[in-house]
C-alpha positions as CSV (number, residue, x, y, z in Angstrom):
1,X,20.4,0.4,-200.3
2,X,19.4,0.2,-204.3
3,X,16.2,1.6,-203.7
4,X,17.5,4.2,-201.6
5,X,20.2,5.2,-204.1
6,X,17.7,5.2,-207.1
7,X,15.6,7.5,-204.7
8,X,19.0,10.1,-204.2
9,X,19.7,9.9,-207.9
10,X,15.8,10.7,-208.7
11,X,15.8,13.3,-206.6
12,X,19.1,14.9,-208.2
13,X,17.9,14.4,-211.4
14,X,14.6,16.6,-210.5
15,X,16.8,19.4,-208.4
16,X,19.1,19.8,-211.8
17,X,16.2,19.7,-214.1
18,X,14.7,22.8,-211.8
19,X,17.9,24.7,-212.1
20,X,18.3,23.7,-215.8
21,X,16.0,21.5,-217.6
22,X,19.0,20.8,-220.0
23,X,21.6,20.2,-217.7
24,X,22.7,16.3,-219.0
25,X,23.6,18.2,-222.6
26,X,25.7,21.4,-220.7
27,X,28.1,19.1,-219.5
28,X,29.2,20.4,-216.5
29,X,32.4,20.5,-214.8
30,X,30.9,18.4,-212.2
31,X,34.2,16.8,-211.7
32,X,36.3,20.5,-210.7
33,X,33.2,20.7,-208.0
34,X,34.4,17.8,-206.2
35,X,37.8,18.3,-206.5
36,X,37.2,21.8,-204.5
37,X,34.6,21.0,-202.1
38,X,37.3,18.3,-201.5
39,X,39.9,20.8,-200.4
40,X,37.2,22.7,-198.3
41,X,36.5,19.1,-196.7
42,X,40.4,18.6,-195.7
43,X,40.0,22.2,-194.0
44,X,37.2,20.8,-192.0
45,X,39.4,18.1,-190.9
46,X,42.2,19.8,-190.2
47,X,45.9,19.3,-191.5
48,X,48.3,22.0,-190.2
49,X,50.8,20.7,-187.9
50,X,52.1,23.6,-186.7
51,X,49.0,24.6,-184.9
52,X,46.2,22.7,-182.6
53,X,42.9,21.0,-184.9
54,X,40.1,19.3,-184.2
55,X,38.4,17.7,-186.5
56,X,35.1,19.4,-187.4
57,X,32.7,16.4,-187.8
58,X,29.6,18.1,-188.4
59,X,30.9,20.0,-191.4
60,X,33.1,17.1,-192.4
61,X,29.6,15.4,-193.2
62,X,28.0,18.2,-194.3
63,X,30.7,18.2,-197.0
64,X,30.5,15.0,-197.8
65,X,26.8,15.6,-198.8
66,X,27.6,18.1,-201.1
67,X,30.6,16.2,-202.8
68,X,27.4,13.5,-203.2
69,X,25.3,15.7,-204.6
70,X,27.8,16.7,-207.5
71,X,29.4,12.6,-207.8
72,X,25.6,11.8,-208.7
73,X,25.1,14.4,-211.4
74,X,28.0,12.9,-212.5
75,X,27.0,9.7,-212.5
76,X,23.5,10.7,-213.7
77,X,25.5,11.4,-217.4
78,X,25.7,7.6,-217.6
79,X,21.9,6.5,-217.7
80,X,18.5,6.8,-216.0
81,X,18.4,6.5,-212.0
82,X,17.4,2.5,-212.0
83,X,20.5,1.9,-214.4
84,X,22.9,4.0,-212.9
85,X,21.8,3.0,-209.4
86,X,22.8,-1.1,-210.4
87,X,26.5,0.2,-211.3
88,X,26.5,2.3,-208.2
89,X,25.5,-0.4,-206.0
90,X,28.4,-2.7,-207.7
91,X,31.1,0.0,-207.1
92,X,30.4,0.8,-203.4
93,X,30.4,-2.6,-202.5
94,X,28.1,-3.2,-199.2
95,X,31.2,-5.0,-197.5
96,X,32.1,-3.2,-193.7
97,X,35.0,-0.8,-194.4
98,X,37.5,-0.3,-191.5
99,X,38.1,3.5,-190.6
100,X,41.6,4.6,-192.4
101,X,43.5,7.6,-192.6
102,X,41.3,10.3,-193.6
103,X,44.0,12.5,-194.9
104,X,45.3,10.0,-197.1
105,X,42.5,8.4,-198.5
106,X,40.7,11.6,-199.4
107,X,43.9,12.5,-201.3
108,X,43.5,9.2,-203.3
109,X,39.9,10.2,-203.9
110,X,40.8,14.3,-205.2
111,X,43.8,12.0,-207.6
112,X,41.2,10.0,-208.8
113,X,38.7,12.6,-209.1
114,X,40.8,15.0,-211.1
115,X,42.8,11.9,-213.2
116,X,39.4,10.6,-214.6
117,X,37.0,13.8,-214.6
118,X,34.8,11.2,-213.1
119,X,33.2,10.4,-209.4
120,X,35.2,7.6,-207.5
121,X,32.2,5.8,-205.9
122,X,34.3,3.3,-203.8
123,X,36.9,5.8,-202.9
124,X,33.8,7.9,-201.4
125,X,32.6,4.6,-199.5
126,X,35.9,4.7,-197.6
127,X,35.6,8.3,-197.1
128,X,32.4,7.5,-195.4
129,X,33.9,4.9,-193.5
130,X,36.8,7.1,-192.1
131,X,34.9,9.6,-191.2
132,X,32.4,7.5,-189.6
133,X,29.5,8.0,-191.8
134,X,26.8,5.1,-192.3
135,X,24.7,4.8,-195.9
136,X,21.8,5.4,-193.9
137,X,23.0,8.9,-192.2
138,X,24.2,9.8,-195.8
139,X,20.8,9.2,-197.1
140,X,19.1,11.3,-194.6
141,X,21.3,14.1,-194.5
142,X,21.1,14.1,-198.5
143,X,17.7,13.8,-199.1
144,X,16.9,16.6,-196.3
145,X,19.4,19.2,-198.1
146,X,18.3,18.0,-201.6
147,X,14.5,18.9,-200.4
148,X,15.8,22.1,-198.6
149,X,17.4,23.5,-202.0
150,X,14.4,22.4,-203.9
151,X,12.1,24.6,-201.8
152,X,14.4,27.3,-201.5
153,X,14.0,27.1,-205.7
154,X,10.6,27.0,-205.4
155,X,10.0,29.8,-202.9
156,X,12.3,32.4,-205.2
157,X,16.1,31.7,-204.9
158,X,16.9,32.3,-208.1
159,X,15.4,35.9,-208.2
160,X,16.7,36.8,-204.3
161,X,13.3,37.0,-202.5
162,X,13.6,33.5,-200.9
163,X,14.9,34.9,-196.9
164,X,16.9,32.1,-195.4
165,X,16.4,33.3,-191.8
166,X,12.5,32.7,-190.2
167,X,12.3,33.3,-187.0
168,X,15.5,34.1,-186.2
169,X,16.9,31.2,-187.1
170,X,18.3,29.9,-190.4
171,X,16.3,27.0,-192.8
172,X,19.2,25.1,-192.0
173,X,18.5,24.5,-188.2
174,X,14.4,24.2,-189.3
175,X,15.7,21.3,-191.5
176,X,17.6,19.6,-188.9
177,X,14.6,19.7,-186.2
178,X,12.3,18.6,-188.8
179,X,15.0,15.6,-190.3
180,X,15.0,14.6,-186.7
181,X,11.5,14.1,-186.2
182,X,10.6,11.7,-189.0
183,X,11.2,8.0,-190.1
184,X,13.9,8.4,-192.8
185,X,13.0,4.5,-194.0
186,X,9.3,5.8,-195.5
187,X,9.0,5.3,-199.4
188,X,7.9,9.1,-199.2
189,X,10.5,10.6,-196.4
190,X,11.4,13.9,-198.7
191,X,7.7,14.7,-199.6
192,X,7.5,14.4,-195.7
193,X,10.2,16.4,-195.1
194,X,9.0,19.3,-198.2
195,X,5.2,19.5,-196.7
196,X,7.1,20.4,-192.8
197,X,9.2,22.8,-193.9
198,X,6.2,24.2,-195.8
199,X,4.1,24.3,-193.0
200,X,6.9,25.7,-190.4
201,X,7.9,28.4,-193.6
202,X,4.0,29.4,-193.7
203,X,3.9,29.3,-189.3
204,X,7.0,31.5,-189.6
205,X,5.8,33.9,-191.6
206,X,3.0,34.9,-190.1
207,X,4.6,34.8,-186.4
């Protein structure tokens, strides 16, 4: 779990660094992104009484990644990856969680989150928990979207040539085939996953 977190934190370090090589000293409202993708993430869920929802698990976790991405780069203000990942570790606490109310709990972690301006790493853990989540499908669903927006920077994002869509199909769904396909417990699983998506990309555009 340490190695993997100090792996995650690398790679946000690198994706921020790309996007802003002085991101540490523009200090960010990291903090306001959580507390919205939060909201987004009880929409997911569901909460309206007065009509019929299902949760919407899939995006549930798919939000989740994103509030991770944003509760490292907050983190990330405190130290280098191998120092920040030791505190990290402490605060999630590897003990087995029991499922609570997701509703509730997530509310706890937006109060938290907006009283402190700072990322509530155990109330996340339980987040996880209710929502079914293991460390393990965290770090493989972060470290394929982390890679994903990395190439997406590196293939022209930021000046609007980069095309989501190959073959009729968004990156997305090419990530997800490709995620599935590889052993997420290699030392170099997103180098894996960057050199098949640049591969399929190169297939893609010349189909």
């Amino acid at each position: 779990m340490k190695q993997q977190l100090q792996v995650m934190l690398t790679l946000q370090d690198e994706i921020n660094t790309v996007v802003n090589e002085n991101w540490r000293e523009q200090n960010f409202a990291w903090y306001r992104a959580i507390w919205v993708e939060s909201a987004e993430l009880l929409d997911h869920y569901g909460w309206k009484w007065w009509k019929k929802q299902l949760p919407e698990m899939d995006q549930v976790k798919l939000e989740l990644v994103d509030i991770w991405h944003f509760g490292l780069s907050l983190e990330l203000q405190k130290g280098s990856p191998q120092k920040v990942a030791e505190i990290m570790l402490k605060e999630f606490d590897g003990s087995e969680r029991s499922a609570g109310d997701f509703r509730e709990n997530l509310e706890s972690f937006t109060l938290s989150t907006l009283a402190t301006k700072q990322f509530d790493v155990a109330g996340f853990a339980q987040l996880l928990a209710d929502a079914g989540m293991s460390f393990a499908e965290l770090y493989q669903r972060y470290v394929g979207k982390n890679v994903l927006n990395r190439f997406r920077q590196d293939n022209g994002y930021k000046d609007g040539s980069y095309v989501k869509t190959w073959a009729g199909r968004e990156d997305n769904e090419h990530l997800a085939e490709i995620a599935g396909l590889l052993d997420s417990s290699t030392a170099d699983y997103s180098d894996q996953v960057y050199m098949a998506l640049q591969e399929r990309y190169r297939e893609m555009a010349l189909t």
